[in-house]
C-alpha positions as CSV (number, residue, x, y, z in Angstrom):
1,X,10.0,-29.1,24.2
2,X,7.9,-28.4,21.4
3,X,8.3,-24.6,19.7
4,X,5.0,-23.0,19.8
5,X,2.9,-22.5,16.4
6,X,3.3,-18.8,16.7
7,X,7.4,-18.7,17.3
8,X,9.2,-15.8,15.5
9,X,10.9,-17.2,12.1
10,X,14.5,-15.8,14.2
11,X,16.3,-17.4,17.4
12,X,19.3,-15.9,19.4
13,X,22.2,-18.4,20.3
14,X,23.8,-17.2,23.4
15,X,24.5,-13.2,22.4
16,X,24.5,-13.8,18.4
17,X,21.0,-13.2,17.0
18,X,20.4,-15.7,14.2
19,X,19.4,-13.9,11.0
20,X,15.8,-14.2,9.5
21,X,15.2,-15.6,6.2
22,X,12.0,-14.1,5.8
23,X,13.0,-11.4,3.1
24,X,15.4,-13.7,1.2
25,X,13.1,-15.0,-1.7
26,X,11.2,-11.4,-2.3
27,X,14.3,-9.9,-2.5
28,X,15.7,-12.8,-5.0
29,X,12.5,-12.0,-7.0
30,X,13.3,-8.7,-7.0
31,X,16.8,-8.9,-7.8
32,X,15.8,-11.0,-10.9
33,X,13.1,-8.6,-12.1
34,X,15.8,-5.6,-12.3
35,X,17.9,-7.8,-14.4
36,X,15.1,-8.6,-16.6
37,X,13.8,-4.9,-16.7
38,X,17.6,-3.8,-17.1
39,X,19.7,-6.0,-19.0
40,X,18.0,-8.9,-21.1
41,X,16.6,-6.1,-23.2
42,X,20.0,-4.1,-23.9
43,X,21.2,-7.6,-24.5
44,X,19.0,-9.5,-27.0
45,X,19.4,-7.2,-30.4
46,X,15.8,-7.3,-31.5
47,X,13.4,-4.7,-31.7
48,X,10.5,-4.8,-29.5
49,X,8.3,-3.0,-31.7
50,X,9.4,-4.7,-34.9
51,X,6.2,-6.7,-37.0
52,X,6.1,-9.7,-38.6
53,X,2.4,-10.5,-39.9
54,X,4.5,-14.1,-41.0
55,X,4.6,-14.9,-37.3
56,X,1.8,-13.5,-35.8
57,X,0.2,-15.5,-32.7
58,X,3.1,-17.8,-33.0
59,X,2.8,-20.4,-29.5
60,X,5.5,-19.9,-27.0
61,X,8.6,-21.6,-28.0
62,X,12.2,-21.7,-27.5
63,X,12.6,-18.5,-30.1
64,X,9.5,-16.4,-28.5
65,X,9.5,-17.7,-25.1
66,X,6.1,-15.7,-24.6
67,X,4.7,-16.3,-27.9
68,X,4.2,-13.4,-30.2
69,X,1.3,-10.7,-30.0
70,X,-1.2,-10.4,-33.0
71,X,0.8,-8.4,-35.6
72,X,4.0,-10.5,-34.5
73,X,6.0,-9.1,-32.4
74,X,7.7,-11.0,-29.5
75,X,5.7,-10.7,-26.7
76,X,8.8,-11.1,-24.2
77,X,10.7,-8.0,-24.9
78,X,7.3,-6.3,-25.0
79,X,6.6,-7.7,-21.5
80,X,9.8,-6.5,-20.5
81,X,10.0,-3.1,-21.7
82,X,6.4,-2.7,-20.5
83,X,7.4,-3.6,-17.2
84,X,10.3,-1.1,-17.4
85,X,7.6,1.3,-18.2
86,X,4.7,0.4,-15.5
87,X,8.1,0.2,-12.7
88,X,8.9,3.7,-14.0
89,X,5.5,4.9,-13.5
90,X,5.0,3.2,-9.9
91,X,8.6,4.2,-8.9
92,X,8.2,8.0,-9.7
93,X,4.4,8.0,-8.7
94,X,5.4,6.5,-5.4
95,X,8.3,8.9,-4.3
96,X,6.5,12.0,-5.2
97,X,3.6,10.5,-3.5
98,X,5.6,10.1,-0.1
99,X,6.8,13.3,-0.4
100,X,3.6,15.3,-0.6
101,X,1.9,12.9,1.8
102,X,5.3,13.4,4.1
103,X,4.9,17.1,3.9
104,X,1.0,17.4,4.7
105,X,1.3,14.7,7.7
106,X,4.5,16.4,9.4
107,X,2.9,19.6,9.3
108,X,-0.8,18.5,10.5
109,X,1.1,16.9,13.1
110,X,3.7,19.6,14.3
111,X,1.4,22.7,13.9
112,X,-1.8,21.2,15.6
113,X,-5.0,23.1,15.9
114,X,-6.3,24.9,13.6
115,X,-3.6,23.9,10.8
116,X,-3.9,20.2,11.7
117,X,-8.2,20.6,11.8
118,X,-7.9,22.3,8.0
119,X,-5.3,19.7,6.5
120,X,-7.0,16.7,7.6
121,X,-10.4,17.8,6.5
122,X,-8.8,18.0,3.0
123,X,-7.4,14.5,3.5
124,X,-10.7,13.3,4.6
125,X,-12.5,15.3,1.4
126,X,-10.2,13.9,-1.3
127,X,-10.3,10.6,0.0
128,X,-14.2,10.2,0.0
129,X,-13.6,10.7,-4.0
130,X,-13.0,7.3,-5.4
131,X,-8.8,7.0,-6.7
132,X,-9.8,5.7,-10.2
133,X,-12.2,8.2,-10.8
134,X,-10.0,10.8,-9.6
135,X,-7.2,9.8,-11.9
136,X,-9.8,9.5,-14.8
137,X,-10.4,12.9,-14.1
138,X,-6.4,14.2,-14.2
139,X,-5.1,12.4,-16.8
140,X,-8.3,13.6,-18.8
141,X,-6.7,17.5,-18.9
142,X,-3.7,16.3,-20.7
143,X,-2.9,14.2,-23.5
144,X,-2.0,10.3,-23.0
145,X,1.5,10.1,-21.9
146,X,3.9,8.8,-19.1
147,X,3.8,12.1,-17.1
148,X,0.2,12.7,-16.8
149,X,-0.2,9.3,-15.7
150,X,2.6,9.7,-12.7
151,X,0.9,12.8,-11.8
152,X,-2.7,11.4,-11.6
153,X,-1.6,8.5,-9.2
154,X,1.0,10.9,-7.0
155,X,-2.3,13.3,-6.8
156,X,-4.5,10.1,-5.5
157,X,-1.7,7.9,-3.6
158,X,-0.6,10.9,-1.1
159,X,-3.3,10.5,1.4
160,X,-2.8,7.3,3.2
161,X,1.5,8.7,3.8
162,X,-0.3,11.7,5.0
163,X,-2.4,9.7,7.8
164,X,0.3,7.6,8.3
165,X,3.1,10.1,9.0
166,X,0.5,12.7,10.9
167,X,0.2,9.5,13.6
168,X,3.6,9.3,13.5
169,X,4.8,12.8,14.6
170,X,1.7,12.6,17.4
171,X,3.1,9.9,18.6
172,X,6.8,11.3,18.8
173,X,5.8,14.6,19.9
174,X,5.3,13.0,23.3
175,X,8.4,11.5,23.9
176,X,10.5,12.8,26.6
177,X,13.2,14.5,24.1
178,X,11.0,16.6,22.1
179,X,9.6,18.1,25.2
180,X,13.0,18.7,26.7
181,X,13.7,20.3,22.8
182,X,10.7,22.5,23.2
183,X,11.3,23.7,26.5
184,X,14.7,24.4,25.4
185,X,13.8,27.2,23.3
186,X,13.7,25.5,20.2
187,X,11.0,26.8,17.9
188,X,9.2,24.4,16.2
189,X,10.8,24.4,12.5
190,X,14.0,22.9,14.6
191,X,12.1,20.5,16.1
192,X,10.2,19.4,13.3
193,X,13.2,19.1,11.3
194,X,15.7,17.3,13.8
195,X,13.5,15.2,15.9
196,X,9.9,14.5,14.3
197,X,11.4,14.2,10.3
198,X,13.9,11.7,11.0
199,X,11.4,10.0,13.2
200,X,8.7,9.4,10.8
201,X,10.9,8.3,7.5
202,X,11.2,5.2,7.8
203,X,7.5,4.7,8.0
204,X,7.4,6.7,5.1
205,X,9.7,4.6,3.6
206,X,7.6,1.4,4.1
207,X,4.7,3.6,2.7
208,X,6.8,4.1,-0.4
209,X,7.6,0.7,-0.7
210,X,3.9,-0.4,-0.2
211,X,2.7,2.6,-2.7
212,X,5.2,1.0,-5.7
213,X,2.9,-1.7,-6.7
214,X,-0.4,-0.1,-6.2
215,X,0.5,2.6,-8.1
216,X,1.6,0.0,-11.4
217,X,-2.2,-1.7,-10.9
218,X,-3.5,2.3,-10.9
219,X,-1.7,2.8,-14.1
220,X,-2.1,-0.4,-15.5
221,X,-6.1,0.0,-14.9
222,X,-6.0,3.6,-16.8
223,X,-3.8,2.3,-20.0
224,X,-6.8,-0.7,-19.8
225,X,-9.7,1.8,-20.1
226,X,-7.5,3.2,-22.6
227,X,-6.9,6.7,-20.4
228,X,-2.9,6.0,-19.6
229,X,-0.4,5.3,-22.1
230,X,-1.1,5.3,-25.6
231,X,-1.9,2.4,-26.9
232,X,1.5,2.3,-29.3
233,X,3.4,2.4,-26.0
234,X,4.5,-1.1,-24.5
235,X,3.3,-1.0,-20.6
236,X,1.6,-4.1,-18.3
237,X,-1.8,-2.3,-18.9
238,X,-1.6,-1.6,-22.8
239,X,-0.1,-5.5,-23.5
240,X,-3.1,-6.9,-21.1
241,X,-5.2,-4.5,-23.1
242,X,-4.3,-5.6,-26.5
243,X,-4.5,-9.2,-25.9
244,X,-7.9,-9.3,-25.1
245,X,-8.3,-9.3,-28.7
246,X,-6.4,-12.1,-29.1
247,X,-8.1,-14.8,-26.5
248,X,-11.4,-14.8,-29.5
249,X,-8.7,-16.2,-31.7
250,X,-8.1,-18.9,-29.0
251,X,-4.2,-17.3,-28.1
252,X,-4.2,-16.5,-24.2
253,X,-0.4,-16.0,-23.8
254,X,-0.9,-12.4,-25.2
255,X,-2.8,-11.5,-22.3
256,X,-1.8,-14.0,-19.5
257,X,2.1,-13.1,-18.9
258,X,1.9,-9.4,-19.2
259,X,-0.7,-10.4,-16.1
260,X,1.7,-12.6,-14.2
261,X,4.5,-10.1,-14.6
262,X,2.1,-7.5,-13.1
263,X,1.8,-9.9,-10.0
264,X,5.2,-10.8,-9.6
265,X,6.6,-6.9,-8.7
266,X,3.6,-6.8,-6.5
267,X,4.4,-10.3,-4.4
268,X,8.4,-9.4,-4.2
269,X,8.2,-5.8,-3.0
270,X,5.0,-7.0,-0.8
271,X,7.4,-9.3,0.9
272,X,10.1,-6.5,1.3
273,X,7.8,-4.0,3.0
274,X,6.9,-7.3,5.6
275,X,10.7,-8.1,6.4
276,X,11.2,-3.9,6.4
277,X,8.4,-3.8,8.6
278,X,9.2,-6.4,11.3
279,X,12.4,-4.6,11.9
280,X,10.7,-1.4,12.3
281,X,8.9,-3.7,15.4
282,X,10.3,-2.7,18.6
283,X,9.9,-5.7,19.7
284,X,12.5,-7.3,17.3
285,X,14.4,-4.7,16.1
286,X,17.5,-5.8,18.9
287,X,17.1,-9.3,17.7
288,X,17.0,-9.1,13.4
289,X,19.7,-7.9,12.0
290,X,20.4,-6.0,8.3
């Protein structure tokens, strides 16, 4: 009998589920981007900021895989450590993202009333402002550096966790166990803390994941418009920056793989948060395993 069009990429054999594939290649994309980011640069001894005006806009080859920028540097250990960077960024814009946005949501959802009225109209007023010109507007009060950067896209990537996780504690707050909690004589801090919290992290934890990569395209936008990193600072956004320079002088690599290694973080953890989030499924989570 044919398998329908729509059948789950798993099948159980008797009592053994039959692991998915479905997160093997994102995570082998992954895997090979943290040994790019992590150890071909503390391996190959040559200086990523070093010039050579000899070889300037020298065509990829087997000594510059990527080519070399416009003042001759080798536009693969720039990629690299500007990946390091724009990771760095996401990674540390992301967590303290989920944490605020955590914070907010569980205690919208757990207080109610008047709390959850107040925090939520704040959600909704900071979300009508547009995230780019938000972050303009932060990273504008300090000078152009790595921390001002993770702070503008943490202050403009908190409000979709906050949504998220408030949902989520609604949602658990009228399960059967946190009304036995609460008519237990539990007060509210207890049962936010050992029912609701661990209830709502690992959607937070997929927000995370899903926040990593938007918040490298946020940075890389602002070190674009010049706003981010300085421009002497090797991230996605300053490399794609300073090859557009380059394409009147007919050289495209300069701007083309610090674009492709911008997509590639976003396709791998893209296709972590799916496998994360079809075990999150009720549905499936008795029949995928870890």
């Amino acid at each position: 009998m044919a398998e329908p069009a729509d059948a789950p990429a798993w099948r159980s054999q008797g009592s053994r589920p039959v692991r998915t594939s479905y997160g093997r290649a994102p995570a082998a994309l992954a895997a090979v981007l943290a040994v790019a980011v992590l150890v071909v640069p503390a391996l190959v001894p040559l200086d990523q900021q070093a010039v050579d005006l000899s070889a300037k806009l020298l065509f990829p080859s087997w000594a510059h895989p990527f080519g070399t920028d416009d003042v001759g540097r080798d536009l693969l250990l720039r990629c690299l450590h500007g990946l390091r960077v724009s990771l760095l960024v996401g990674l540390v814009a992301a967590l303290v993202a989920t944490v605020v946005g955590t914070a907010v949501g569980a205690a919208a959802g757990a207080l109610g009333g008047w709390s959850d009225r107040l925090l939520m109209r704040a959600v909704d007023t900071l979300s009508s402002v547009p995230h780019l010109l938000l972050g303009v507007f932060v990273v504008a009060l300090f000078r152009p550096g790595i921390w001002p950067v993770v702070a503008s896209v943490a202050v403009t990537h908190w409000l979709s966790t906050a949504r998220i996780v408030r949902a989520e504690v609604l949602s658990l707050c009228a399960r059967p166990y946190v009304d036995a909690a609460v008519s237990g004589g539990a007060s509210r801090w207890r049962v936010t803390v050992r029912h609701l919290l661990p209830g709502v992290l690992p959607q937070a934890g997929l927000a995370a994941v899903l926040m990593v990569p938007h918040a490298m395209w946020h940075e890389s936008a602002l070190s674009f418009l010049g706003l981010g990193l300085p421009a002497h600072q090797a991230s996605l956004g300053t490399l794609v920056q300073g090859g557009r320079g380059s394409l009147l002088a007919g050289a495209w690599w300069p701007t083309l793989f610090p674009g492709l290694l911008l997509i590639l973080p976003t396709l791998a953890l893209a296709g972590l948060a799916a496998a994360w989030q079809s075990r999150l499924d009720p549905r499936r989570r008795s029949e995928l395993t870890l």
